[in-house]
C-alpha positions as CSV (number, residue, x, y, z in Angstrom):
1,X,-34.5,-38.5,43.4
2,X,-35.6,-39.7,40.4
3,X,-33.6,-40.6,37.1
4,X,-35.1,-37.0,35.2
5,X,-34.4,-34.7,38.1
6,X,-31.0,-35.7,38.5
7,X,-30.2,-35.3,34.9
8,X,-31.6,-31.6,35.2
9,X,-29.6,-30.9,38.3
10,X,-26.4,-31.9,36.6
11,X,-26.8,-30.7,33.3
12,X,-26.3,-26.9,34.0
13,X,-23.4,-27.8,36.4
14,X,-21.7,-29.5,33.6
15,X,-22.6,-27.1,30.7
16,X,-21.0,-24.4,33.7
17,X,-18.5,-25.5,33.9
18,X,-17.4,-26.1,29.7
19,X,-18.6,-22.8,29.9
20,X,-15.7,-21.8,32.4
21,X,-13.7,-23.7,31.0
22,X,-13.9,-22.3,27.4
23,X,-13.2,-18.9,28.9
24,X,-10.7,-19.5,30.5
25,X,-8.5,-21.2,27.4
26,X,-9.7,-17.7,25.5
27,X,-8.2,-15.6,28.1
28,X,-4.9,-16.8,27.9
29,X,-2.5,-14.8,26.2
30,X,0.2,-17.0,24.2
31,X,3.7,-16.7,24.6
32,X,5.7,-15.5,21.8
33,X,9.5,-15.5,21.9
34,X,11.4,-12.9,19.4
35,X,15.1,-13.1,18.9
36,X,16.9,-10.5,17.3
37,X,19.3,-12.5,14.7
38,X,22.2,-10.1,13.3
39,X,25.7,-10.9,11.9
40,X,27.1,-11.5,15.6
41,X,24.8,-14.8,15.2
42,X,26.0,-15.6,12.0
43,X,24.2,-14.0,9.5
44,X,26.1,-12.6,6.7
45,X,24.5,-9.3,6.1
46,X,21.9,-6.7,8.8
47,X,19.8,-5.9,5.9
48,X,17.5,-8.2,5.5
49,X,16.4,-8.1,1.8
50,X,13.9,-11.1,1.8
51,X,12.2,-13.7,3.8
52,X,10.7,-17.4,3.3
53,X,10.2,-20.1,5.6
54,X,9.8,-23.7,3.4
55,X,7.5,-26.4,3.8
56,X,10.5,-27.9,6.7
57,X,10.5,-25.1,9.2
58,X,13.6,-23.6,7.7
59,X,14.1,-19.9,7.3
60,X,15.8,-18.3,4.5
61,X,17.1,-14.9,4.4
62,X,18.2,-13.4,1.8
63,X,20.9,-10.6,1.7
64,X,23.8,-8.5,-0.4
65,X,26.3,-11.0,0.9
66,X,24.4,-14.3,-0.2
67,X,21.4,-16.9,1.3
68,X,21.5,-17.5,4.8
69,X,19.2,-20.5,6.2
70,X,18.3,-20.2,9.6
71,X,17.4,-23.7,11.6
72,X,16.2,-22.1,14.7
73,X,19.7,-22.5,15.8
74,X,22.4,-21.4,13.6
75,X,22.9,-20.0,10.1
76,X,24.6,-21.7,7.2
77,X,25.4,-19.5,4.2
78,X,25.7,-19.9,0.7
79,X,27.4,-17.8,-1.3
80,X,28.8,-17.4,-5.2
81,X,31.9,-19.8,-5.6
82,X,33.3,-18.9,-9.3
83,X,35.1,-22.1,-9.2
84,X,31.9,-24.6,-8.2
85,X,29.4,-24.3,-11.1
86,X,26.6,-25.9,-8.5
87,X,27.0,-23.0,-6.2
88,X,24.3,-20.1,-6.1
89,X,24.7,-17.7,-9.1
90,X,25.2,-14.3,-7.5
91,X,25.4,-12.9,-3.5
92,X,23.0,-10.5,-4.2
93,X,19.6,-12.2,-3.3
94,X,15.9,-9.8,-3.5
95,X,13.7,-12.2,-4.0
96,X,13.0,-16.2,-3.3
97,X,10.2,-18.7,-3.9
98,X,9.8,-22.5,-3.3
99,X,8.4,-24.3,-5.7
100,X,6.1,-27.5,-5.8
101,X,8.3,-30.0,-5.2
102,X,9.8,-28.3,-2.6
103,X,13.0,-26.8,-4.4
């Protein structure tokens, strides 16, 4: 068989199978895994009065009871300390952004 005719016998097998292939990878369905997270997991609050997930993966929820971050395996919470000047302003949190640098 000569060097052209093999060439065009396995060309369309090849572009066949990709084909397949491609059809295949668009046909799968992915996996998506959704926890309920409540107060018996740590949070400090049910309702839920904001969202943001930062540049690092972390999720912070904020509630009437103070910020809760969320690590994909436990919460840490910050709330108002009237004796700690660093420590969040006020419980009540509606709203959050991150800024440029991160913050």
């Amino acid at each position: 068989m000569t060097k052209i005719k093999r060439t065009a016998t396995i060309f369309p097998s090849i572009l066949l199978f990709l084909l397949a292939l491609a059809f295949s990878a668009l046909s799968q369905k992915p996996t998506l895994k959704f926890e309920h997270l409540n107060t018996n997991a740590g949070l400090s609050q049910n309702n839920v009065l904001c969202v943001l997930q930062d540049r690092k993966g972390f999720m912070w929820l904020g509630t009437r009871e103070g910020l809760n971050k969320y690590d994909g395996y436990s919460f840490t919470l910050f709330k108002n300390d009237p004796k700690d000047k660093n420590s969040i302003s006020n419980n009540y949190i509606a709203d959050m952004l991150e800024d440029s640098s991160g913050n």
